[in-house]
Steps between C-alpha positions, in 0.01 A plus 500: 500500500491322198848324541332379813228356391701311250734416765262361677296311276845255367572475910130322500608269209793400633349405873183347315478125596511212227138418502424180697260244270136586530559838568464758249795729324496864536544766288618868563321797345561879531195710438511871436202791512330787684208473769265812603483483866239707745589480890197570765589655839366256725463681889544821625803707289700528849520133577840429618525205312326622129286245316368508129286238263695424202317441150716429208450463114787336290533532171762293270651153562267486789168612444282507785366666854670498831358588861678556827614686754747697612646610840757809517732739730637824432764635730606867572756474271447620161535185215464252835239258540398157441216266371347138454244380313310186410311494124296154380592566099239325300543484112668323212837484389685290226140377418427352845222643749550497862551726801818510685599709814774783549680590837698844450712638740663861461693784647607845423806611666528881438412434146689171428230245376527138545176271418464151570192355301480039491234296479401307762584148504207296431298716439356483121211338415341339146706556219761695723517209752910487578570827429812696627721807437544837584371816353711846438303835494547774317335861596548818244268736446150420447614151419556176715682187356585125599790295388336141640796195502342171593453141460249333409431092489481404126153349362506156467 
C-alpha cells in the first residue's frame, strides 16, 4: 500500500504543469496520523439502503474535526458490501487552517478491501484553498490511521 502511495505521488510530479506566470507553485506533502471516529445510525436499522453521520477526530500531521455522512449496502454474501461517504474535514495541517472535503468510495468483495478516499476538486477553503490528494486508511484494532498525499499551492 505503501509502494502505492509512493507510486503515485512521483506519477503527480511528473504530470504537474510548469506553472503559468501569476499563478502560484505547488508543493506536495504526505501527512501521517490516527483519527477517533464515532458513526450514528441515521433511520430505521432495516433500511435497504443503510445511512450513518460520520464525526471524525485526527490527530498528527492533520489535526482537526471532520463531519459527514455516509451511505452503505451489505449483501447476503458474507465480506460483500459497499459504501460512500462525503466528510467536510476542517483543521490545520503544515501550519495552515482550512477545511477541505473528502469523497470515499468502497467495496468489500467477500473480504477483499479496496478504498477510494480524494478530495474534491475545489473544494478547500482559507489557508487550504487549492488543496488536492488522496487519503489511504488504515483500520487495526482499536486504532484508525490516515496516510494523506496532497498538494498544496505554496504561500506567496
Amino acid at each position: 500500500m505503501i509502494r502505492q502511495a509512493v507510486l503515485m505521488t512521483i506519477a503527480l510530479a511528473q504530470t504537474t504543469p510548469a506553472i503559468e506566470p501569476g499563478k502560484r507553485a505547488m508543493s506536495q506533502h504526505v501527512a501521517t496520523g490516527t483519527f477517533d471516529v464515532s458513526l450514528t445510525p441515521v433511520g430505521t436499522p432495516d433500511a435497504a439502503v443503510g445511512s450513518m453521520m460520520i464525526a471524525k477526530t485526527f490527530h498528527g500531521d492533520l489535526e482537526g474535526t471532520s463531519a459527514g455522512q455516509m451511505l452503505a449496502i451489505r449483501t447476503p454474501t458474507s465480506g460483500s458490501a459497499g459504501y460512500v461517504a462525503m466528510e467536510r474535514v476542517t483543521g490545520t495541517i503544515a501550519g495552515r487552517r482550512g477545511s477541505f472535503a473528502l469523497q470515499h468510495s468502497g467495496t468489500m468483495n467477500r473480504g477483499a478491501a479496496s478504498l477510494s478516499v480524494g478530495v474534491v476538486p475545489d473544494s478547500g477553503t482559507d489557508g487550504l484553498l487549492g488543496i488536492s490528494g488522496t487519503m489511504e486508511i488504515e483500520v487495526s484494532p482499536g486504532k484508525h490511521a490516515y496516510r494523506f498525499s496532497y498538494v498544496l499551492p505554496t504561500e506567496r
